[in-house]
C-alpha positions as CSV (number, residue, x, y, z in Angstrom):
1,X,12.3,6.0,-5.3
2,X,10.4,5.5,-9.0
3,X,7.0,4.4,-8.9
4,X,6.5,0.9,-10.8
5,X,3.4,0.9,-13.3
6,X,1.3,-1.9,-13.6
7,X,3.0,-3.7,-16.1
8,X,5.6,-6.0,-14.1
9,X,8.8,-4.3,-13.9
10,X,8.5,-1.8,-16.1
11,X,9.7,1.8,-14.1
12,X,8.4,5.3,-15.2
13,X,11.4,7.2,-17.1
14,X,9.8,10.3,-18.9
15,X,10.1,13.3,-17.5
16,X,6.1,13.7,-17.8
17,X,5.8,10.7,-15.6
18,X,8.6,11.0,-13.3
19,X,6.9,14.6,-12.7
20,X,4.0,12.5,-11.4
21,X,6.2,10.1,-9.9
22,X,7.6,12.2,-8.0
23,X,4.3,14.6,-6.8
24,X,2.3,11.1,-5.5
25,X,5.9,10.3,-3.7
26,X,5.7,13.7,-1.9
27,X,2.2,13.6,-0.7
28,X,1.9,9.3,0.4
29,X,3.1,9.0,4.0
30,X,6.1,6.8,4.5
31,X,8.4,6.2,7.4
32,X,10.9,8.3,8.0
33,X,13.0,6.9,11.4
34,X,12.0,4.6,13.7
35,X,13.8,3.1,16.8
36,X,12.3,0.5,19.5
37,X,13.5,0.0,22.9
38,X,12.7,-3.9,24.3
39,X,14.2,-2.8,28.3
40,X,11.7,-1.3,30.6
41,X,12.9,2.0,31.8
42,X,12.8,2.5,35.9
43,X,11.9,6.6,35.8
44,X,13.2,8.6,39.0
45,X,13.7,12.1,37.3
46,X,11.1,14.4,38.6
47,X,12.5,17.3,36.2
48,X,10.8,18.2,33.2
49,X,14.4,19.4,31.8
50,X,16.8,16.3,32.4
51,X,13.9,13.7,31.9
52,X,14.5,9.9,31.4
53,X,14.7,8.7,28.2
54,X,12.4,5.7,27.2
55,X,13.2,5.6,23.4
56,X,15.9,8.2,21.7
57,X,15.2,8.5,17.8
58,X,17.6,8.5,15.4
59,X,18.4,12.0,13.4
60,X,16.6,12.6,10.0
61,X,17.0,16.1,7.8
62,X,13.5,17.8,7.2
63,X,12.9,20.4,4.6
64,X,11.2,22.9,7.3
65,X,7.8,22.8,5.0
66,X,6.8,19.4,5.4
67,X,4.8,18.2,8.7
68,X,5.5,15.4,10.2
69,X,3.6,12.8,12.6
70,X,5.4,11.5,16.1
71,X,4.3,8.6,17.6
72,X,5.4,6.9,20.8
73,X,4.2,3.8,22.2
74,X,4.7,2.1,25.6
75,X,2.9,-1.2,26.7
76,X,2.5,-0.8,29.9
77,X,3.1,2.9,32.2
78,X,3.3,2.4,35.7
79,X,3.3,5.0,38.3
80,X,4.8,4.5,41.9
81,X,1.5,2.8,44.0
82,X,1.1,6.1,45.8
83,X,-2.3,8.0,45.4
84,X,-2.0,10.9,43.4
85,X,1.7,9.6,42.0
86,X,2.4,10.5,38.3
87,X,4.7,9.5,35.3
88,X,4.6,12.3,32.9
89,X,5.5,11.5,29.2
90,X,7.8,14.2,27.3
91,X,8.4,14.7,23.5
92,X,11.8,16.4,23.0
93,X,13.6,17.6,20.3
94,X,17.6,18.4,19.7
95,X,17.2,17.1,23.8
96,X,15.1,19.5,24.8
97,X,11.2,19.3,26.1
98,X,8.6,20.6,23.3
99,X,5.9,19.8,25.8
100,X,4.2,17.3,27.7
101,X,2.3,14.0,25.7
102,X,0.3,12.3,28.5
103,X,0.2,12.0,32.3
104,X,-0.5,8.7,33.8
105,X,-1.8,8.9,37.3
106,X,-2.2,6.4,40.5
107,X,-6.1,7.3,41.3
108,X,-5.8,5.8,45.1
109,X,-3.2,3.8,46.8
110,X,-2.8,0.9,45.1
111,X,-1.0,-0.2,41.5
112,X,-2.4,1.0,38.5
113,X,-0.7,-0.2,34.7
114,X,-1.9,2.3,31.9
115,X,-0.9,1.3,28.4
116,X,0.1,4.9,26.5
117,X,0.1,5.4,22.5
118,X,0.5,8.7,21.8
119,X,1.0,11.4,18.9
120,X,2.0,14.7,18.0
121,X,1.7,16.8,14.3
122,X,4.8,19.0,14.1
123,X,6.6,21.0,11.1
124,X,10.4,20.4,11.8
125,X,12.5,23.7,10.8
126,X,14.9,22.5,7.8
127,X,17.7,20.7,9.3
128,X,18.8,17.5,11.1
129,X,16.6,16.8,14.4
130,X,16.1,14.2,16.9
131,X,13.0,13.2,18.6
132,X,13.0,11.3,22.3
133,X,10.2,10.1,23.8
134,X,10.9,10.9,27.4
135,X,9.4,10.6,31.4
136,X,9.3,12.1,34.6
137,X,8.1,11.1,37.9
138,X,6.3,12.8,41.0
139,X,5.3,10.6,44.2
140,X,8.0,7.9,43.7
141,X,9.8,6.1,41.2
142,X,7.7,4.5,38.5
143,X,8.2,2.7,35.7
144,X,7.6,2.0,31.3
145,X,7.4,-1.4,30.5
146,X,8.8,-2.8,27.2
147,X,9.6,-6.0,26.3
148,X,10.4,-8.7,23.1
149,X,7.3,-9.5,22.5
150,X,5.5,-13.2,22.2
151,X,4.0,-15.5,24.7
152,X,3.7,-13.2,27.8
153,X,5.8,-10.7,26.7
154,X,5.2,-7.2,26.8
155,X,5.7,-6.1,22.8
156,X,8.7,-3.1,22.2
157,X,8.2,0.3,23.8
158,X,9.1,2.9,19.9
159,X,8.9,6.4,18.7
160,X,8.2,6.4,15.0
161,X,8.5,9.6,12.8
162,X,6.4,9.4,9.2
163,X,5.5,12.3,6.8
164,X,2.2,13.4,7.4
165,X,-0.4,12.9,4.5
């Protein structure tokens, strides 16, 4: 993507300035895949290994060098109203677990509602991979919230990948 100079539509064509184009391109953080999810996801999985899935990325190619930033984000996380009962929050890649995000847990017996925005630096090996933002349960079913947004909505639950800066 060229880099438009200050005068209006004017586009950088020498090589000298498409070299400098293209190094402020490689270092400015931009968004690589996103993907929101606007249904609330009932969690009964109590496996780390064959989680739910709240919100499956789409597959982008890495170069294996550059890092990358993961964000997920869920409005509302809602274990089972059961003291001491947990939704876990998982980040996988390819469809497997790389590890744990967050733990949202019912203190005492009663309904608690946790909202969760979360995020994890990584360096991709070169390839295609996906990333899901995933949950278990322990205690009882629970539950991740999403909606459409507006007027007492609940906005979209996402996972967001950009380059990191």
């Amino acid at each position: 993507m060229p880099i438009v100079v200050p005068t209006p539509n004017t586009v950088i064509t020498s090589a000298w300035g498409k070299s400098v184009a293209d190094a402020l391109n490689a270092i400015i953080p931009h968004e690589l895949a996103y993907t929101q999810s606007t249904a609330t996801k009932l969690v009964t999985v109590g496996v780390e290994a064959s989680a739910d899935a709240v919100v499956i990325g789409p597959a982008v190619t890495y170069d294996g060098a550059t890092p990358v930033i993961v964000e997920c984000f869920a409005p509302a996380v809602v274990p089972a109203a059961v003291a001491g009962a947990n939704v876990m929050l998982w980040l996988y890649q390819d469809g497997v677990s790389i590890g744990r995000l967050a733990t949202v847990q019912t203190p005492a017996a009663g309904v608690f509602i946790a909202p969760v925005h979360l995020t994890r630096r990584i360096t991709p090996t070169a390839g295609s991979h996906q990333y899901t933002f995933a949950a278990t349960v322990n205690g009882g079913n629970g539950n991740v919230f999403a909606g459409t947004g507006g007027l007492g909505q609940y906005q979209p639950s996402f996972i967001r990948v950009t380059r990191a800066a």
